[in-house]
VEXKOL-397490 format. One record per residue: chain; x, y, z of N, C-alpha, C in turn; residue in three letters. Coordinates in nm, 4 decimals. Atoms other than C-alpha are relative to their C-alpha. Example, Ala and Ser with C-alpha at 12.3 -4.5 7.8 and 13.67 -1.06 7.14 Angstrom:
% VEXKOL-397490
 ch      npx      npy      npz     capx     capy     capz      cpx      cpy      cpz  aa
  A   0.0890  -0.1190   0.0000   1.2300  -0.4500   0.7800   0.0900   0.1200   0.0000 ALA
  A  -0.0820  -0.1190  -0.0060   1.3670  -0.1060   0.7140  -0.0770   0.1090   0.0730 SER
***
This chain:
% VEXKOL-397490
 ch      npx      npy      npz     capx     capy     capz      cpx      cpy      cpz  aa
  A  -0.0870   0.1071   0.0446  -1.1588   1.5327  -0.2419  -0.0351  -0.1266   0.0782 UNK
  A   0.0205   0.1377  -0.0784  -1.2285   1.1883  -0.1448   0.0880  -0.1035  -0.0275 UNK
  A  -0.1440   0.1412  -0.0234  -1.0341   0.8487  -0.0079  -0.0842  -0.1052  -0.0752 UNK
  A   0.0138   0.1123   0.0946  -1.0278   0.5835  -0.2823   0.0572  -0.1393   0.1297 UNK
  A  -0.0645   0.1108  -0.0623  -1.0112   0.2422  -0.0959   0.0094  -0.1099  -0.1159 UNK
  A  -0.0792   0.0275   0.0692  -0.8114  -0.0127  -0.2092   0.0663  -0.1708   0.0706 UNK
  A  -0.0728   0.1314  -0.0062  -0.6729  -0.4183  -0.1559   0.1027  -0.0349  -0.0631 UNK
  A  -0.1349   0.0333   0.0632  -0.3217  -0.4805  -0.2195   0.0368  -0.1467   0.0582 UNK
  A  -0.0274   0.1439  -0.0551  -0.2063  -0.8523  -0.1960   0.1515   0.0074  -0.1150 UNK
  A  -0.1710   0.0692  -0.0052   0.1879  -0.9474  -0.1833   0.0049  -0.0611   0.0437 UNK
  A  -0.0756   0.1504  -0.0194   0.3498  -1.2523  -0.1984   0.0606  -0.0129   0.1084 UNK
  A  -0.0949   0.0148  -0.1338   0.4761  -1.4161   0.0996   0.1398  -0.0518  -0.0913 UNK
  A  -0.1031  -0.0224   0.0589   0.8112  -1.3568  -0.0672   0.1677   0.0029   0.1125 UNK
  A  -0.1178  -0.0049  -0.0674   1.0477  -1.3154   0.2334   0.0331   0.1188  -0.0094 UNK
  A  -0.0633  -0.1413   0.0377   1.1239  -0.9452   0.1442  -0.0488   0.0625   0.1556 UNK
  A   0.0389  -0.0993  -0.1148   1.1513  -0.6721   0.4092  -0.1303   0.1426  -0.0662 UNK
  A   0.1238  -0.0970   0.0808   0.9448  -0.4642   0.1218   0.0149  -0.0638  -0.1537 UNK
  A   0.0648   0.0208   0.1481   0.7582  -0.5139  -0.2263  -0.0682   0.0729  -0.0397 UNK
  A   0.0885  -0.1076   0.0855   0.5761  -0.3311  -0.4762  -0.0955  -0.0855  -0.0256 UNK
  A   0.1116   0.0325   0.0774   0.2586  -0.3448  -0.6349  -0.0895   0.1081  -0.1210 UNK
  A   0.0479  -0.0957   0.0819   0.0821  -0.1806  -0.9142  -0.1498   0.0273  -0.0056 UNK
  A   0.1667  -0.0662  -0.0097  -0.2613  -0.0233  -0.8679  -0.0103   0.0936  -0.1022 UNK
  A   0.0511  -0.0806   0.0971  -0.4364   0.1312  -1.1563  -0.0853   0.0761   0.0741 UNK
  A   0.0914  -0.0796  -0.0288  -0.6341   0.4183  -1.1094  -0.0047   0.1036  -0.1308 UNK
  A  -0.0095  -0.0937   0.0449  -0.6878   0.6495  -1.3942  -0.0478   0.1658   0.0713 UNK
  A  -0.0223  -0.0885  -0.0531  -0.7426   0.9333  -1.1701   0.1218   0.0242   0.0150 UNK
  A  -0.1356  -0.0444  -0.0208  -0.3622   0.9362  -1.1038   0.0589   0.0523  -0.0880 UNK
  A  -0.0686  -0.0829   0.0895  -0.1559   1.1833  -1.2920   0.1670  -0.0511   0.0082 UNK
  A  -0.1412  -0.0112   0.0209   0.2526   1.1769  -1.3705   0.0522   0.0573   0.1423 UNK
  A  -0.0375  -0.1398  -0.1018   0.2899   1.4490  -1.1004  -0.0884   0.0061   0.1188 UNK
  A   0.0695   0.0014  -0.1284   0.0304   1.3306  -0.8241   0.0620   0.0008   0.1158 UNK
  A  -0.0344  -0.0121  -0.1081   0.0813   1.3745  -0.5242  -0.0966  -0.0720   0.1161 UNK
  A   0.1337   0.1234  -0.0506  -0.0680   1.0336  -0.3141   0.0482  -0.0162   0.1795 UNK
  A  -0.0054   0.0575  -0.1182  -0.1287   0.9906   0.0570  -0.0067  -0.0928   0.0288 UNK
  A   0.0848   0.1581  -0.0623  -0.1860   0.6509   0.1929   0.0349  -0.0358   0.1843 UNK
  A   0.0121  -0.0199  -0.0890  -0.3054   0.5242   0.4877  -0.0748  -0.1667   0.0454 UNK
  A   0.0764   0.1184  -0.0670  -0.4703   0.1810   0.6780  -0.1296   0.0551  -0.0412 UNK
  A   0.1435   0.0040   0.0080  -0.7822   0.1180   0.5292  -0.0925   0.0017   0.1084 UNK
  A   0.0987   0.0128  -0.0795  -1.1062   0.1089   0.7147  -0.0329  -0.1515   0.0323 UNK
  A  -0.0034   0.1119  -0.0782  -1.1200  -0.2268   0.7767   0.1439  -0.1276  -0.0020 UNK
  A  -0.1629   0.0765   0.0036  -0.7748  -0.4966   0.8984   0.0019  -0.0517  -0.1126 UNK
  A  -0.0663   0.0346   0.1131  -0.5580  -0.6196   0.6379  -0.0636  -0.1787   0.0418 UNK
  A   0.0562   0.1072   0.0097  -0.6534  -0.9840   0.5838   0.0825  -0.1242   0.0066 UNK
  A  -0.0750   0.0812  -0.0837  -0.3689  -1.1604   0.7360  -0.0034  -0.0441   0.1616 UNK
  A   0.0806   0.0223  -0.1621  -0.3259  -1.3018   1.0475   0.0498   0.1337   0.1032 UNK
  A  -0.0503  -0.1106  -0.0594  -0.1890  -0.9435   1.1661  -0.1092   0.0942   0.0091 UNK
  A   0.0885  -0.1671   0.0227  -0.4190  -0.6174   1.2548   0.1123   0.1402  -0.0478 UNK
  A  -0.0947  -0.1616   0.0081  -0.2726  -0.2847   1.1611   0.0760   0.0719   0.1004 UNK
  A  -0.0631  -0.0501  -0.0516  -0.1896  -0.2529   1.4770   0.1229  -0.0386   0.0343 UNK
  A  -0.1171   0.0637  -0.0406   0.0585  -0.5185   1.5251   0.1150   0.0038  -0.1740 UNK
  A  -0.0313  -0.0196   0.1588   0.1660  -0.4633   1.1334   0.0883   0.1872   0.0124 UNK
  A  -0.0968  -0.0927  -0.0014   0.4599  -0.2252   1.1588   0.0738   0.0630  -0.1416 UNK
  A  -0.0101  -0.0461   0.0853   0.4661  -0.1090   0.8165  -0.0078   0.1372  -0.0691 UNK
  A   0.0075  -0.1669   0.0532   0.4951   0.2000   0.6036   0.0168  -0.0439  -0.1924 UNK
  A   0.0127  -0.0049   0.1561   0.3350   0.2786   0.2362   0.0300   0.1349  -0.0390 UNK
  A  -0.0500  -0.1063   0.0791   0.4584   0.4871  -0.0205  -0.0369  -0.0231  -0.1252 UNK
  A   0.0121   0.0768   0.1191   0.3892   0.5079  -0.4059   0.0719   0.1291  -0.0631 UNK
  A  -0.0727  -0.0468   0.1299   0.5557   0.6383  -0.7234  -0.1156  -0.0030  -0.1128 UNK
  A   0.1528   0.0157   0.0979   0.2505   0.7849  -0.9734   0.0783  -0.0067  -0.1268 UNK
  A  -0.0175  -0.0061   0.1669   0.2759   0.7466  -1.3431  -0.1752  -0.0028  -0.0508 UNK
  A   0.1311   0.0012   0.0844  -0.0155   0.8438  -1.5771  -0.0782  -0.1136   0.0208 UNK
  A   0.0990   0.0972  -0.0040  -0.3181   0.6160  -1.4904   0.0097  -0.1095   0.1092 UNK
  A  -0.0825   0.0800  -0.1119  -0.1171   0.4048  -1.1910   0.0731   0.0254   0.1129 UNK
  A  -0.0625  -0.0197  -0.0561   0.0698   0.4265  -0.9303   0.0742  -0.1485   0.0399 UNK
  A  -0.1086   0.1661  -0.0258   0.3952   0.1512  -0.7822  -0.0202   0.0341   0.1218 UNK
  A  -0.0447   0.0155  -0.1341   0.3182   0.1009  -0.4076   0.0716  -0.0462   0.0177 UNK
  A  -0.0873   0.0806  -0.0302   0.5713  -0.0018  -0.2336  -0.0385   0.0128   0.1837 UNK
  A  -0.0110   0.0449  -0.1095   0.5085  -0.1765   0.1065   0.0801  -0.0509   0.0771 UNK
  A  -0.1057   0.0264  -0.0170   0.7898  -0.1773   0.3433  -0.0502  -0.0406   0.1764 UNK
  A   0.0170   0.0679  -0.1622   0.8410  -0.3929   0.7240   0.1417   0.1369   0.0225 UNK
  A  -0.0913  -0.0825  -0.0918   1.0294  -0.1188   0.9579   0.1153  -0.0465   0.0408 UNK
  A  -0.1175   0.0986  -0.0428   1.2281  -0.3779   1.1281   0.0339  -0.0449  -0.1064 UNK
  A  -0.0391   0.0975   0.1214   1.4485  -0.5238   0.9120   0.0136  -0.1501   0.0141 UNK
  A   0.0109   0.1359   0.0067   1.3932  -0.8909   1.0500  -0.1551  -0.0153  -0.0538 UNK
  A   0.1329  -0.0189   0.0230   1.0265  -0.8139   0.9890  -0.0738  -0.0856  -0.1510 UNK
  A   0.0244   0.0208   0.1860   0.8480  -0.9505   0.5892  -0.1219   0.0380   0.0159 UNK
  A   0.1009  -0.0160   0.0311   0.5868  -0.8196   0.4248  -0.0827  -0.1344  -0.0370 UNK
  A   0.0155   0.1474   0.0954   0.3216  -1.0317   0.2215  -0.1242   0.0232   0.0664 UNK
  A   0.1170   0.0456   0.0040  -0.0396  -1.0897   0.1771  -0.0963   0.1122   0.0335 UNK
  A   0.1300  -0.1198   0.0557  -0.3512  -0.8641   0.1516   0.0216   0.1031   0.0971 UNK
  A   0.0115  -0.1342  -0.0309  -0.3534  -0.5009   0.3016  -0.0835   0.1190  -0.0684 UNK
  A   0.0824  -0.1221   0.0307  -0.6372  -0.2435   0.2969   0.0337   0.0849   0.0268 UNK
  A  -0.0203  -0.1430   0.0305  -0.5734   0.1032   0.2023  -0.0724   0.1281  -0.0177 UNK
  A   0.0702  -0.1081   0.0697  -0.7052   0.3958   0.1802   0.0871   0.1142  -0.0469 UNK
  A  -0.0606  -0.0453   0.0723  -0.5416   0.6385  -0.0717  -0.0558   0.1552  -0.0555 UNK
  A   0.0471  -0.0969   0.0117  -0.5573   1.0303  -0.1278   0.0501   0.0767  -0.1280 UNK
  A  -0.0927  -0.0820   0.0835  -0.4770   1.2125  -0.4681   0.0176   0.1132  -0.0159 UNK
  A  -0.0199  -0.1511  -0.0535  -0.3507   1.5522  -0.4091   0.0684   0.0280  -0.1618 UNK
***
């Protein structure tokens, strides 16, 4: 099984979390998706390490809805994040 990588870009919106929709037709209804910090930093002025976040997604046939959430709740998301993504 291999890690699909992946660039997600959210709006500097002010939110503590946002979604995004990534196509993949590999994804099924019923997948079951890991995710994880890409192989190379997100493309803000943050590294992954100072980037206190946590991903999650919701699959549907051909897609999946990440949703990228800040831990702290004074925290905001927003702007590009590399991924790497596992479909189980």
């Amino acid at each position: 099984v291999a890690m699909t990588d992946a660039t997600v870009t959210l709006p500097f919106a002010g939110k503590q979390s946002d979604t995004v929709a990534v196509v993949d037709a590999a994804i099924a209804a019923g997948s079951r998706i890991g995710i994880f910090w890409g192989t190379v930093l997100d493309t803000d002025e943050n590294s992954p390490e100072l980037d206190d976040v946590t991903f999650s997604a919701t699959p549907t046939a051909g897609s999946m809805t990440l949703r990228v959430s800040a831990a702290d709740p004074l925290d905001r998301v927003g702007g590009a994040y590399k991924i790497r993504y596992l479909i189980g």
